[in-house]
mmJSON file of the N, C-alpha and C atoms, coordinates in Angstrom:
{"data_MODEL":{"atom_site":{
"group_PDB":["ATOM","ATOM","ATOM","ATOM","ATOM","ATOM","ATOM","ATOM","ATOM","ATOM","ATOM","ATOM","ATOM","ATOM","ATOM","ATOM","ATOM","ATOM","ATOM","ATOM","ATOM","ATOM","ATOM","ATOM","ATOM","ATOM","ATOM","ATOM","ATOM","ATOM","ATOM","ATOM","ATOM","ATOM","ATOM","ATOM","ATOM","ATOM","ATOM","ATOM","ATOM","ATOM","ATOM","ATOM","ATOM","ATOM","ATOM","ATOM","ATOM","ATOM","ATOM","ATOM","ATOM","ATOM","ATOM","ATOM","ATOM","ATOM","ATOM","ATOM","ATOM","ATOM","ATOM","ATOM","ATOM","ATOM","ATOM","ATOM","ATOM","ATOM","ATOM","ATOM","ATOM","ATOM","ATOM","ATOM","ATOM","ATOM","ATOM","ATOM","ATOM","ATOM","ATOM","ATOM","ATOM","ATOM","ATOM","ATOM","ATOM","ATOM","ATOM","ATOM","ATOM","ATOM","ATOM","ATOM","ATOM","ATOM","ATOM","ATOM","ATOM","ATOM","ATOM","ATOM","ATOM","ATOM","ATOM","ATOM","ATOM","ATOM","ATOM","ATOM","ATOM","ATOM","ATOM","ATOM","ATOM","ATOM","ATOM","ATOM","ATOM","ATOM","ATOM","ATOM","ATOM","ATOM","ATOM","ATOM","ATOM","ATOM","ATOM","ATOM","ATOM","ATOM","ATOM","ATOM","ATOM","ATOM","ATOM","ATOM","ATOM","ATOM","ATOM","ATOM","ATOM","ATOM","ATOM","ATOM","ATOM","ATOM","ATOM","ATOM","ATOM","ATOM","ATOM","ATOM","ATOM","ATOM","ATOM","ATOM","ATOM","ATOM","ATOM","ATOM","ATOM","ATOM","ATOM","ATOM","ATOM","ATOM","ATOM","ATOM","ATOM","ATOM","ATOM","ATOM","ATOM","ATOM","ATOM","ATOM","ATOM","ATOM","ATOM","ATOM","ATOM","ATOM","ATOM","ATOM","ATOM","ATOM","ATOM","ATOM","ATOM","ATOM","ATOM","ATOM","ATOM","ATOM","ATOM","ATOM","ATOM","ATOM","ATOM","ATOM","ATOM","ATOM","ATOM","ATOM","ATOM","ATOM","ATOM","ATOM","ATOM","ATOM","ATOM","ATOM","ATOM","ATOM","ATOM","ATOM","ATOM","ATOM","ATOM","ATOM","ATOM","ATOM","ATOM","ATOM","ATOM","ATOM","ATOM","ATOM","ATOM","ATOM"],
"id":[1,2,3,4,5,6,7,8,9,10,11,12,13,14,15,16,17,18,19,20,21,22,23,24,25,26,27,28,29,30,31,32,33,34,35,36,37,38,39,40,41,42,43,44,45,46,47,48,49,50,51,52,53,54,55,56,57,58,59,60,61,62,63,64,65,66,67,68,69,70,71,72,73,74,75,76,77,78,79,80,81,82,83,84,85,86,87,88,89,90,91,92,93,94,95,96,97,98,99,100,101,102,103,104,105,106,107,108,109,110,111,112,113,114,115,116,117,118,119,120,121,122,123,124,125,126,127,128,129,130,131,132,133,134,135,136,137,138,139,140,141,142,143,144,145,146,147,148,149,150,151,152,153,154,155,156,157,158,159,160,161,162,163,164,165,166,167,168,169,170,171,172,173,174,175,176,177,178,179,180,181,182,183,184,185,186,187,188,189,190,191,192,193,194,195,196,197,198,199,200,201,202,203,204,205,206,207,208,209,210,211,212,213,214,215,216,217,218,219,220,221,222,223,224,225,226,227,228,229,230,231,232,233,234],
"type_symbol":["N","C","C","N","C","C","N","C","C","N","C","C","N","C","C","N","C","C","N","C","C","N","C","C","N","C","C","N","C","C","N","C","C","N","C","C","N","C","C","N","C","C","N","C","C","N","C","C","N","C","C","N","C","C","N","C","C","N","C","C","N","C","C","N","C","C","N","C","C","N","C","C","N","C","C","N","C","C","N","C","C","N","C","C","N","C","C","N","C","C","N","C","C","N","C","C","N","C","C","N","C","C","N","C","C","N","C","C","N","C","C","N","C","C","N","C","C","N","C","C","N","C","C","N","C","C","N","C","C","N","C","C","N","C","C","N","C","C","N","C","C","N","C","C","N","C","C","N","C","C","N","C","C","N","C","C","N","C","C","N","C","C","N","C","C","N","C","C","N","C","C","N","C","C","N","C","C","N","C","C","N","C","C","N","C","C","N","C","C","N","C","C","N","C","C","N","C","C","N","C","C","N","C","C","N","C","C","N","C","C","N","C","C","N","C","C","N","C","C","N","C","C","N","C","C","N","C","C","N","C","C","N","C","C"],
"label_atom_id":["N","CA","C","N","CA","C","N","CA","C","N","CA","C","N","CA","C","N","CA","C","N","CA","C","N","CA","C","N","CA","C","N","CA","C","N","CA","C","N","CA","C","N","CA","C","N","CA","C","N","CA","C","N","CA","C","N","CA","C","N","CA","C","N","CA","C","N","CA","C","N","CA","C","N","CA","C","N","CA","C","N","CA","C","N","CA","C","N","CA","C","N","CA","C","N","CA","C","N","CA","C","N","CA","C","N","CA","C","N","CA","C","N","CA","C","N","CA","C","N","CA","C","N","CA","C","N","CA","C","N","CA","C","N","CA","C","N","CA","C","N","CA","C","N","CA","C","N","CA","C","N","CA","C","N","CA","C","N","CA","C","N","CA","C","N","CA","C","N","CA","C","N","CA","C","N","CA","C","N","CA","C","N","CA","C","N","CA","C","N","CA","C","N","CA","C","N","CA","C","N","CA","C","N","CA","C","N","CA","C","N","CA","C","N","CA","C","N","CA","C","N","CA","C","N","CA","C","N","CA","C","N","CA","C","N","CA","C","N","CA","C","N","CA","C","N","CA","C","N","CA","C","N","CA","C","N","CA","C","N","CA","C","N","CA","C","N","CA","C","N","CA","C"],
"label_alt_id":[null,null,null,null,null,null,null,null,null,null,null,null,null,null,null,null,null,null,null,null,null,null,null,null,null,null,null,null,null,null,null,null,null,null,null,null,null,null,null,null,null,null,null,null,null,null,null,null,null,null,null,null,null,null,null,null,null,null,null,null,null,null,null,null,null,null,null,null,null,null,null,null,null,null,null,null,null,null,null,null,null,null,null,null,null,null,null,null,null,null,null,null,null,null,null,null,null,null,null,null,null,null,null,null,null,null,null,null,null,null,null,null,null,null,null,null,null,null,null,null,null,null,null,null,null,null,null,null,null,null,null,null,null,null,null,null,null,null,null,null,null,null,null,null,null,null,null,null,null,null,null,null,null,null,null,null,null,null,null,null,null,null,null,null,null,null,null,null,null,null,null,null,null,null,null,null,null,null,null,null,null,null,null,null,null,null,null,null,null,null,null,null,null,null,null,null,null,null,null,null,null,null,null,null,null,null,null,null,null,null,null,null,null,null,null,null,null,null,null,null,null,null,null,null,null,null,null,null,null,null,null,null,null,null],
"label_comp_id":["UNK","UNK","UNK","UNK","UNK","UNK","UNK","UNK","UNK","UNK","UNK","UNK","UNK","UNK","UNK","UNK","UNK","UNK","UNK","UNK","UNK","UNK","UNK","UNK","UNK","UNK","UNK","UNK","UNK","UNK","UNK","UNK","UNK","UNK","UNK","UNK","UNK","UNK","UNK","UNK","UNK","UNK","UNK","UNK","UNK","UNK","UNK","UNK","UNK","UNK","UNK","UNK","UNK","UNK","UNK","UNK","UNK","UNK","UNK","UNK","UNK","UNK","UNK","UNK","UNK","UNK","UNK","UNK","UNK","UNK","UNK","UNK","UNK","UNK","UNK","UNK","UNK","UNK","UNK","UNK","UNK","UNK","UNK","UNK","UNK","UNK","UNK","UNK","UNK","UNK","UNK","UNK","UNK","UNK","UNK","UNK","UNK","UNK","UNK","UNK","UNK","UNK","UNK","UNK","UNK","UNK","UNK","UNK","UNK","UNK","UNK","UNK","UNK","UNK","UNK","UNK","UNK","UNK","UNK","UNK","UNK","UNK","UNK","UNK","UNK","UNK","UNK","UNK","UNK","UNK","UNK","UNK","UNK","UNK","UNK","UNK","UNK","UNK","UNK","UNK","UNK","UNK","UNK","UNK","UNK","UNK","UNK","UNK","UNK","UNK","UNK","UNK","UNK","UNK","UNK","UNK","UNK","UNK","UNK","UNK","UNK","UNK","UNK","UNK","UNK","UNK","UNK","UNK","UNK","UNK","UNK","UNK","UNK","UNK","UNK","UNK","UNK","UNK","UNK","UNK","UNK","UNK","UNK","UNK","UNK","UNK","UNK","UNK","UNK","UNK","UNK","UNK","UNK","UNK","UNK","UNK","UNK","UNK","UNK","UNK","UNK","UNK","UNK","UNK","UNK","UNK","UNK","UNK","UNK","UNK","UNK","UNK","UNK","UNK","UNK","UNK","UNK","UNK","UNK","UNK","UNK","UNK","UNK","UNK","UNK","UNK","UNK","UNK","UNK","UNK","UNK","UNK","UNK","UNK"],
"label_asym_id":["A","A","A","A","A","A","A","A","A","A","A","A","A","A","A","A","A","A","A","A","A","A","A","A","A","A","A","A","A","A","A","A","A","A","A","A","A","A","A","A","A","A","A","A","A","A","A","A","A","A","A","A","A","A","A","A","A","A","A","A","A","A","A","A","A","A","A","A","A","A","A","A","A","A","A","A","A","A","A","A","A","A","A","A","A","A","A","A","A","A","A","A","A","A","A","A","A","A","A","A","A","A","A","A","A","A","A","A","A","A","A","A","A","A","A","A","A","A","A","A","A","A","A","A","A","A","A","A","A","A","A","A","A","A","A","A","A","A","A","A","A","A","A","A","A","A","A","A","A","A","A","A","A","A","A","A","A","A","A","A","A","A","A","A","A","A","A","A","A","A","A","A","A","A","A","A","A","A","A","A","A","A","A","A","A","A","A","A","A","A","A","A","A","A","A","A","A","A","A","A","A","A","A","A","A","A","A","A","A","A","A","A","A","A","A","A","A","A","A","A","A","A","A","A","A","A","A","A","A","A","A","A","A","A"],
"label_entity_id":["1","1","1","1","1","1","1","1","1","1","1","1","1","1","1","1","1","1","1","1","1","1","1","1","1","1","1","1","1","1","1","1","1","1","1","1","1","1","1","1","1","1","1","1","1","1","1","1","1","1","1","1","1","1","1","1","1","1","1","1","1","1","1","1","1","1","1","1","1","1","1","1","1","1","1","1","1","1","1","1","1","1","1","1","1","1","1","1","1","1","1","1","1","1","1","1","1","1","1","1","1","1","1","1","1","1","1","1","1","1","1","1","1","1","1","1","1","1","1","1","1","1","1","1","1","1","1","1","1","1","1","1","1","1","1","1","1","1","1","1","1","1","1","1","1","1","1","1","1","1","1","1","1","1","1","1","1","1","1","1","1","1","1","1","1","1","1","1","1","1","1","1","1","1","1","1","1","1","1","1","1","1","1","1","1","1","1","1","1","1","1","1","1","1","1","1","1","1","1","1","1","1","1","1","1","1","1","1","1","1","1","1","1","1","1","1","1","1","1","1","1","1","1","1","1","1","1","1","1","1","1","1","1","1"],
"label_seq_id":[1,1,1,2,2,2,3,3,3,4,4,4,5,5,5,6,6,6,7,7,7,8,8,8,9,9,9,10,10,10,11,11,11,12,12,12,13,13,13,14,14,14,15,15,15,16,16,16,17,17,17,18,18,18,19,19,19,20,20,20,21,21,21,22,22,22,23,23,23,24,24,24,25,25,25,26,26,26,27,27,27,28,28,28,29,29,29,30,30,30,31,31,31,32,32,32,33,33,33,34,34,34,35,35,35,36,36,36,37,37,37,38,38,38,39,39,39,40,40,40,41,41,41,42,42,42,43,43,43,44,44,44,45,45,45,46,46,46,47,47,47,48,48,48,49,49,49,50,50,50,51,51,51,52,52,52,53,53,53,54,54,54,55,55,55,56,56,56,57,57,57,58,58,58,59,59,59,60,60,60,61,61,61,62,62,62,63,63,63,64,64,64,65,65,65,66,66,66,67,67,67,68,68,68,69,69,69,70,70,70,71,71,71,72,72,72,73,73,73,74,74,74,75,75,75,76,76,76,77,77,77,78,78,78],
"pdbx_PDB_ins_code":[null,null,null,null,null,null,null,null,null,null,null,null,null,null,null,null,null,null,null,null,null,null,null,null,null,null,null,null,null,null,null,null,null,null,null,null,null,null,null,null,null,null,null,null,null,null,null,null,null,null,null,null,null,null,null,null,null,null,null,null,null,null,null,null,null,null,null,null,null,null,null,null,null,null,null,null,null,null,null,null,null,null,null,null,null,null,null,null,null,null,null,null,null,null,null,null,null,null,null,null,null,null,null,null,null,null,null,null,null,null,null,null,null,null,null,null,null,null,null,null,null,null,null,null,null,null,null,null,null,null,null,null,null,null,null,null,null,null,null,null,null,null,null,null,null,null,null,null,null,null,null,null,null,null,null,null,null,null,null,null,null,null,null,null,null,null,null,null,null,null,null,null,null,null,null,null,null,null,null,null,null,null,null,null,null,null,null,null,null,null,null,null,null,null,null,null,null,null,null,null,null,null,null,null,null,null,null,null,null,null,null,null,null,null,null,null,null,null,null,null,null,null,null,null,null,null,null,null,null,null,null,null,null,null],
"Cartn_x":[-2.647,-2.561,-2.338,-1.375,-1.025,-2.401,-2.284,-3.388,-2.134,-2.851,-2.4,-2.392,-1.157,-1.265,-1.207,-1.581,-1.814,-0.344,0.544,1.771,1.245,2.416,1.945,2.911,2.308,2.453,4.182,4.719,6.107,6.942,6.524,6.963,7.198,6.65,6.189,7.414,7.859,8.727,8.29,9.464,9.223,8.599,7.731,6.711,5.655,5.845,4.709,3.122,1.983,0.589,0.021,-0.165,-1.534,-2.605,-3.653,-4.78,-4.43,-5.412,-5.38,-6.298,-6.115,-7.204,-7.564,-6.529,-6.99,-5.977,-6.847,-6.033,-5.986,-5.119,-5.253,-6.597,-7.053,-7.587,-7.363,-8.291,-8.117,-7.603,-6.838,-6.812,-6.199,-5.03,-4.324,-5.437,-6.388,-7.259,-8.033,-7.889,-9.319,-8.146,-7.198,-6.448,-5.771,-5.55,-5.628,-6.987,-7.872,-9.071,-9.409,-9.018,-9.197,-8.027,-6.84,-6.166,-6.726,-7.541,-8.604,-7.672,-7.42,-6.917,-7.778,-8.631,-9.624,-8.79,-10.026,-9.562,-10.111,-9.683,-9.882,-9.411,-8.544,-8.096,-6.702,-6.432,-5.295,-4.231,-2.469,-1.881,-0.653,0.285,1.382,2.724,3.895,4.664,5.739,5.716,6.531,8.299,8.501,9.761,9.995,10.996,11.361,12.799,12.194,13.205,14.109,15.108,15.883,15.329,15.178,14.402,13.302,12.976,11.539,10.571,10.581,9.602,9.122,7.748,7.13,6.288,6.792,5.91,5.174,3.669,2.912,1.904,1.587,0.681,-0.519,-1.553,-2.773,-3.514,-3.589,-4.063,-2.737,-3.09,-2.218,-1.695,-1.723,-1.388,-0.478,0.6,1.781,1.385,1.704,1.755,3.103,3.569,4.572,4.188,4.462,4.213,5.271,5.058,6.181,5.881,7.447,7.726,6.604,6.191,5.305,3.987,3.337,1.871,2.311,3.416,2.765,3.273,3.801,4.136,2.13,1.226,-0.036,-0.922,-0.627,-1.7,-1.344,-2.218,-2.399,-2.786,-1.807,-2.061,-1.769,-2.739,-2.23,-2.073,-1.109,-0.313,-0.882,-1.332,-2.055,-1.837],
"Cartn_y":[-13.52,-12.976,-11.471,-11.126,-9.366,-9.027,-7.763,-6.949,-6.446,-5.811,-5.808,-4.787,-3.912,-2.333,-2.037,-0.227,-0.189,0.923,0.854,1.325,1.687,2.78,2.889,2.233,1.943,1.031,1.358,2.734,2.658,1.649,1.427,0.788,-0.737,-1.427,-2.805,-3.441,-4.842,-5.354,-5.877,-5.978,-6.542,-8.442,-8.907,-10.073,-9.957,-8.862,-8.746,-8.777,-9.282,-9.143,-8.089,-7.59,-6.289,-5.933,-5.841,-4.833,-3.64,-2.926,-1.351,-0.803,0.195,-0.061,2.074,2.558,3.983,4.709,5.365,6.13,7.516,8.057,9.762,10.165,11.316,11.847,13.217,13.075,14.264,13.865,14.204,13.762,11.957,12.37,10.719,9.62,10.129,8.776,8.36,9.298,9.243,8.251,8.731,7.955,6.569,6.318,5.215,4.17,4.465,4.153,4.071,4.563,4.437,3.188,2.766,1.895,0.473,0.777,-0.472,-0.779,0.509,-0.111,1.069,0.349,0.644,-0.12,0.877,0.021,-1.031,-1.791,-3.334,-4.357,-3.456,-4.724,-5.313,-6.321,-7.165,-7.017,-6.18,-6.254,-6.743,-7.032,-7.494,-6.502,-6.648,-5.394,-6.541,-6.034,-6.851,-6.002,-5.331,-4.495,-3.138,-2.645,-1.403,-0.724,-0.023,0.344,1.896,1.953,3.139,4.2,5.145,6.53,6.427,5.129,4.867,4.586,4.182,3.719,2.241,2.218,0.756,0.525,-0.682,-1.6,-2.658,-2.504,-3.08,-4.181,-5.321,-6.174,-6.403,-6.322,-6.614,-8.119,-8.645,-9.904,-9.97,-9.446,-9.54,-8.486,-7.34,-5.795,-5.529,-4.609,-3.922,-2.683,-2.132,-0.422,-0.234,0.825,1.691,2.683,3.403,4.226,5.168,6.618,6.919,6.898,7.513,7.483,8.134,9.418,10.434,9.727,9.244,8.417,7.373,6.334,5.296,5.53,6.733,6.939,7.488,7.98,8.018,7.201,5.94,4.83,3.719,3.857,3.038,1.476,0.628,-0.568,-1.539,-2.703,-3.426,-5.016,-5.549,-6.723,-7.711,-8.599,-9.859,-11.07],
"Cartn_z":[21.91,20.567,20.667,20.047,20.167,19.171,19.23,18.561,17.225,15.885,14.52,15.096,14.493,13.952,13.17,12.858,11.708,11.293,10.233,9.493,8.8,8.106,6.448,5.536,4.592,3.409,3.363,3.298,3.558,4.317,5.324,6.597,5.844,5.2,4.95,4.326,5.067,4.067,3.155,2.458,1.109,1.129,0.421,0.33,1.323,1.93,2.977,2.328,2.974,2.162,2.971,2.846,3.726,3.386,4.167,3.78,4.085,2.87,3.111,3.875,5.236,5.596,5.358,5.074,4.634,3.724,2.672,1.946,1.931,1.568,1.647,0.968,1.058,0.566,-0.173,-1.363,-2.548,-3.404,-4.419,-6.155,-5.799,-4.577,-4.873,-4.488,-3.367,-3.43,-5.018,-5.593,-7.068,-7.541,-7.858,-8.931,-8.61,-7.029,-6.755,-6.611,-6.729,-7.091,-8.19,-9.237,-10.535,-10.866,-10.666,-10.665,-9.736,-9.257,-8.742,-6.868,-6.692,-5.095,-4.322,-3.462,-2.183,-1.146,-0.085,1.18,1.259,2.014,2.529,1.553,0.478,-0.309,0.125,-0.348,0.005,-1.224,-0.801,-1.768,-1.116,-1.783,-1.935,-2.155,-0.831,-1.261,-2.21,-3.244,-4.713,-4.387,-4.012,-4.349,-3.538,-2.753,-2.332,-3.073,-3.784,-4.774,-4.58,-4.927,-4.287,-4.511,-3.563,-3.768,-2.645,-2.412,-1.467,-2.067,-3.397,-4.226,-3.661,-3.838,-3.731,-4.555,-5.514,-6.28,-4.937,-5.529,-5.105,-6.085,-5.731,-6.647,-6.324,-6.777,-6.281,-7.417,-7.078,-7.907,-9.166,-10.288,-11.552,-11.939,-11.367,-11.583,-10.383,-11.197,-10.257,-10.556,-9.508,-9.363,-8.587,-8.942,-8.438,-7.41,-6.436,-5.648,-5.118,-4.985,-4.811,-2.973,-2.597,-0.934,-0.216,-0.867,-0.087,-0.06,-1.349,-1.508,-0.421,-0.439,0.432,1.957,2.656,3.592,4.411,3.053,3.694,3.321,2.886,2.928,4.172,4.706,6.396,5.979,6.286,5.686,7.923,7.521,8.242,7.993,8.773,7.897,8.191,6.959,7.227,7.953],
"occupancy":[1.0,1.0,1.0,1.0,1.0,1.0,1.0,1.0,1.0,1.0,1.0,1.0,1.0,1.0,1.0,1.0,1.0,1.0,1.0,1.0,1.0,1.0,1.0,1.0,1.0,1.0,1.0,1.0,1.0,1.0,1.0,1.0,1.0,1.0,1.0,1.0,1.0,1.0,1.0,1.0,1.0,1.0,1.0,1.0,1.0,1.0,1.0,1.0,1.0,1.0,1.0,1.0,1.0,1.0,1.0,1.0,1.0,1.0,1.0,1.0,1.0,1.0,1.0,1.0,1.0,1.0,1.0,1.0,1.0,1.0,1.0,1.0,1.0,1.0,1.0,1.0,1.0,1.0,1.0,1.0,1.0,1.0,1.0,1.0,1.0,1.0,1.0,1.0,1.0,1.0,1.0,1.0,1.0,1.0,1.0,1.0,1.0,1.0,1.0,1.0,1.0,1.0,1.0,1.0,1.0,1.0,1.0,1.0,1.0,1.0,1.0,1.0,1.0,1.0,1.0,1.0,1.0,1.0,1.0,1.0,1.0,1.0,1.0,1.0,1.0,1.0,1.0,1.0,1.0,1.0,1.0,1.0,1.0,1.0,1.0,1.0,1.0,1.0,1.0,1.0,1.0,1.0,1.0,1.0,1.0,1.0,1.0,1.0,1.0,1.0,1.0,1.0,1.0,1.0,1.0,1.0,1.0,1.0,1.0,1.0,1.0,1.0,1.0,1.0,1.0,1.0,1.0,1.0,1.0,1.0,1.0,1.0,1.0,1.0,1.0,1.0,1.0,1.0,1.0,1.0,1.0,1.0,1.0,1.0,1.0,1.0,1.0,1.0,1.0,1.0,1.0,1.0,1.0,1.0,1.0,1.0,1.0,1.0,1.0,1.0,1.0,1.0,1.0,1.0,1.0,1.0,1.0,1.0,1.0,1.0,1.0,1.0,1.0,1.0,1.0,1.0,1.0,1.0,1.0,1.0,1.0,1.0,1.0,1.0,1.0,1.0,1.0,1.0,1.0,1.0,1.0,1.0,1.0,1.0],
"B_iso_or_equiv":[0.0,0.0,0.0,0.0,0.0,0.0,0.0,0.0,0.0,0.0,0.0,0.0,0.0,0.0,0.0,0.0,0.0,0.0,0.0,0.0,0.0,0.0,0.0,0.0,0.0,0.0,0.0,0.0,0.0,0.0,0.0,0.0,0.0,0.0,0.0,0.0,0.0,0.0,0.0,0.0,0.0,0.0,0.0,0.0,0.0,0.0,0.0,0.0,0.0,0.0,0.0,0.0,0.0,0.0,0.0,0.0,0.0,0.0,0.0,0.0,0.0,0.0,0.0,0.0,0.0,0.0,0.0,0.0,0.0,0.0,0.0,0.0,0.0,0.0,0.0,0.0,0.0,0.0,0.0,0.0,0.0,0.0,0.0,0.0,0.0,0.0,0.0,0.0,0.0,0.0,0.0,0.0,0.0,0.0,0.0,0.0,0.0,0.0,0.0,0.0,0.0,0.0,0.0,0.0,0.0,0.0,0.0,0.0,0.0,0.0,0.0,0.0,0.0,0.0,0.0,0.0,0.0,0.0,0.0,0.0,0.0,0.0,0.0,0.0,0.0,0.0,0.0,0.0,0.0,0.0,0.0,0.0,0.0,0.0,0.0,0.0,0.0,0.0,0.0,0.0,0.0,0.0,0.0,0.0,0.0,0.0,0.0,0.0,0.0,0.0,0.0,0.0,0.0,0.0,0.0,0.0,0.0,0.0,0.0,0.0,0.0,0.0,0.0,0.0,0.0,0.0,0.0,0.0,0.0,0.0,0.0,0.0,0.0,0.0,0.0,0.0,0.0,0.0,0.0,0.0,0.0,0.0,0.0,0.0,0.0,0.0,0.0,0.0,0.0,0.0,0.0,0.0,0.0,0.0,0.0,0.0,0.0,0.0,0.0,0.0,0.0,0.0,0.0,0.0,0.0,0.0,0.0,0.0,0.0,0.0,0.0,0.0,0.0,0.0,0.0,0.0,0.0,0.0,0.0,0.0,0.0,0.0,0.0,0.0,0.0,0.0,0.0,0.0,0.0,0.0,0.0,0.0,0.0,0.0],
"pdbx_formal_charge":[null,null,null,null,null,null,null,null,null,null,null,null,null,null,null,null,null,null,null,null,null,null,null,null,null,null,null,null,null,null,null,null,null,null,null,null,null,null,null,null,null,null,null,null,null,null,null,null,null,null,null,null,null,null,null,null,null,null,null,null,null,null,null,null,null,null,null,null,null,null,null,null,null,null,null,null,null,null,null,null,null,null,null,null,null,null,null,null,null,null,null,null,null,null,null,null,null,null,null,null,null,null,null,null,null,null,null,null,null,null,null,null,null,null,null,null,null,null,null,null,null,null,null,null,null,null,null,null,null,null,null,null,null,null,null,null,null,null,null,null,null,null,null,null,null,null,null,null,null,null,null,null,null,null,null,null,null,null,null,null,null,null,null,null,null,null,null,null,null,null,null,null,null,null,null,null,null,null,null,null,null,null,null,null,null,null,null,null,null,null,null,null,null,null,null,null,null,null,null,null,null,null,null,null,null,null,null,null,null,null,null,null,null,null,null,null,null,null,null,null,null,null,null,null,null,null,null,null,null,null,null,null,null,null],
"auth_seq_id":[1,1,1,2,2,2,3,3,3,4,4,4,5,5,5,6,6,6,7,7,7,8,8,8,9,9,9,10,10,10,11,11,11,12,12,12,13,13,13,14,14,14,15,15,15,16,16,16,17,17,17,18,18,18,19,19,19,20,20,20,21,21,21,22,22,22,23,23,23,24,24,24,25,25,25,26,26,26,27,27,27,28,28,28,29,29,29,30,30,30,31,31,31,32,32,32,33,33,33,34,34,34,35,35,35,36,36,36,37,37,37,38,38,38,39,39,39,40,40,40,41,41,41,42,42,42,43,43,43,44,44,44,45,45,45,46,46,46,47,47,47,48,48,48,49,49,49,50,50,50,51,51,51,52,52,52,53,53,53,54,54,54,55,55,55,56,56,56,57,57,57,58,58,58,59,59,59,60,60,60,61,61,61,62,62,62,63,63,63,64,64,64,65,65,65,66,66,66,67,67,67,68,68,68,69,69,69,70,70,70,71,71,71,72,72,72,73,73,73,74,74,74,75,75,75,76,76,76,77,77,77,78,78,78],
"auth_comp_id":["UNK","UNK","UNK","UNK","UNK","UNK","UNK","UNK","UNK","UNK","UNK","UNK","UNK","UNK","UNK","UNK","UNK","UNK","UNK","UNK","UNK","UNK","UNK","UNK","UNK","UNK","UNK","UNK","UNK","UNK","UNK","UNK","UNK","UNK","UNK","UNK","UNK","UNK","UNK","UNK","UNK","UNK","UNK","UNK","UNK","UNK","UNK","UNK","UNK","UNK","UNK","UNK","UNK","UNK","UNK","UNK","UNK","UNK","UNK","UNK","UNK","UNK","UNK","UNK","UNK","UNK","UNK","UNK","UNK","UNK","UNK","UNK","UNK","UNK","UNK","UNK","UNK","UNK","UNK","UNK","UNK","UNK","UNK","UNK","UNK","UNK","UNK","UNK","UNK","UNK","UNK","UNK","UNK","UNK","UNK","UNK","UNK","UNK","UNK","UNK","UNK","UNK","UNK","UNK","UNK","UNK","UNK","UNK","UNK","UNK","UNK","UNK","UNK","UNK","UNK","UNK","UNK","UNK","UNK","UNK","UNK","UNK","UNK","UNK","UNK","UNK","UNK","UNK","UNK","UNK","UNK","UNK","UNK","UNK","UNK","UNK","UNK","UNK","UNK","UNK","UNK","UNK","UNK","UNK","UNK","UNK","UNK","UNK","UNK","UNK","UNK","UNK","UNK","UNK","UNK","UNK","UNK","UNK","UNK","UNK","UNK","UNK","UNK","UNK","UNK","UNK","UNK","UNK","UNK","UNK","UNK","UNK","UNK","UNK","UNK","UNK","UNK","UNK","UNK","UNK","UNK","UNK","UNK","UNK","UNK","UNK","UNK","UNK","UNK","UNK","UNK","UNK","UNK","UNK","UNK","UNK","UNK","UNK","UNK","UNK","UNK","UNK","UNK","UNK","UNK","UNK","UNK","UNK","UNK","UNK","UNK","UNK","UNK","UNK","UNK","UNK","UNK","UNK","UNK","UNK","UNK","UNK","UNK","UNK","UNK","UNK","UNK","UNK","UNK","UNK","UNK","UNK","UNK","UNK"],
"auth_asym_id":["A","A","A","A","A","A","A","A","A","A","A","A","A","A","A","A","A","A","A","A","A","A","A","A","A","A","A","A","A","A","A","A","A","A","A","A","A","A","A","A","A","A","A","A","A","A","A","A","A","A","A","A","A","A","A","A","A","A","A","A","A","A","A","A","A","A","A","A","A","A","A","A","A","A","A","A","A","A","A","A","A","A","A","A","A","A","A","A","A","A","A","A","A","A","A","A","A","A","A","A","A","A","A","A","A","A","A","A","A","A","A","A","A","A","A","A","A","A","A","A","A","A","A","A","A","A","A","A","A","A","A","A","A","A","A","A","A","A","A","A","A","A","A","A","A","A","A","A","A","A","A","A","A","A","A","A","A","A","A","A","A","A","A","A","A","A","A","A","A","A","A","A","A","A","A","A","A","A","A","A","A","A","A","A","A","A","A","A","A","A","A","A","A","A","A","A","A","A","A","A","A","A","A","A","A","A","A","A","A","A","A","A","A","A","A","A","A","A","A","A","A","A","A","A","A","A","A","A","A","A","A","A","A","A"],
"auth_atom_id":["N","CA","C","N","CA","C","N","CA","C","N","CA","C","N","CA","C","N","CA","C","N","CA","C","N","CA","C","N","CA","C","N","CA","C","N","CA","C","N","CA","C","N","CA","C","N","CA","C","N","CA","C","N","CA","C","N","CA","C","N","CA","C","N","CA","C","N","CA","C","N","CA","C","N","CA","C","N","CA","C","N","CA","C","N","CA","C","N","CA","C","N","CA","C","N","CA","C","N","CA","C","N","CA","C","N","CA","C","N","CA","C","N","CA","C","N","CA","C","N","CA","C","N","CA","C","N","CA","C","N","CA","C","N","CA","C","N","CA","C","N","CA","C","N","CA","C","N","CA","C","N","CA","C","N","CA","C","N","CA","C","N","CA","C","N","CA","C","N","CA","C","N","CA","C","N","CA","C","N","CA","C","N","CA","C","N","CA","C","N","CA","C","N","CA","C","N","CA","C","N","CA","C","N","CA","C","N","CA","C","N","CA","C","N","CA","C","N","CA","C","N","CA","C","N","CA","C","N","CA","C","N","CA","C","N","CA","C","N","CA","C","N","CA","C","N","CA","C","N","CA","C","N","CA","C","N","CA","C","N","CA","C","N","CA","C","N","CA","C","N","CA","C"],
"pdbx_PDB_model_num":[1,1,1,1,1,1,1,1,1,1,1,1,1,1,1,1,1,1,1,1,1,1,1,1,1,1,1,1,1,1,1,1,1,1,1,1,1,1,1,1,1,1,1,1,1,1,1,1,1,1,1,1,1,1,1,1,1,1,1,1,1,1,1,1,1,1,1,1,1,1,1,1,1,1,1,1,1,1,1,1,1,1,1,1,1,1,1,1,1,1,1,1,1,1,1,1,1,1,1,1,1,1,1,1,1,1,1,1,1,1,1,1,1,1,1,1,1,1,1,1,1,1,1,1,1,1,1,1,1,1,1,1,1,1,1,1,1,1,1,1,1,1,1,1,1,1,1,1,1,1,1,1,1,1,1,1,1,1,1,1,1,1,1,1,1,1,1,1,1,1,1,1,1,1,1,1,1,1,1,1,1,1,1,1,1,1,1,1,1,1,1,1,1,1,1,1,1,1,1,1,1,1,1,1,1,1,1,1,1,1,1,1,1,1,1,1,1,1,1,1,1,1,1,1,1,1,1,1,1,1,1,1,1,1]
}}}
């Protein structure tokens, strides 16, 4: 069995599931936290959209992300 690594959420193809396993810190962690995404949760990459944008799903909720936010959330793939 290989060992998981850990990418950032940029990296991820599209239908991929991942946990998050770290987010930036300072205002973007508050407000991604206030949108209900912590670490260790399990999301869904829904879409890579031109610009480097990533829609992401977590249960019933999409979020958008831009390139720079998810190039520093450390996700690894389920």
């Amino acid at each position: 069995m290989t060992p998981k690594s850990h990418i950032p959420l940029s990296k991820v193809k599209k239908g991929s599931i991942v946990r998050i396993i770290t987010l930036p810190d300072g205002l973007a962690r508050t407000q991604l936290i206030r949108f209900g995404i912590v670490e260790g949760d399990l999301v869904k990459c829904l879409e890579h959209l031109p610009g480097g944008t990533i829609v992401i799903q977590k249960k019933r909720q999409e979020i958008a992300l831009g390139s720079k936010l998810s190039h520093k959330i450390i996700v690894i793939i389920n």
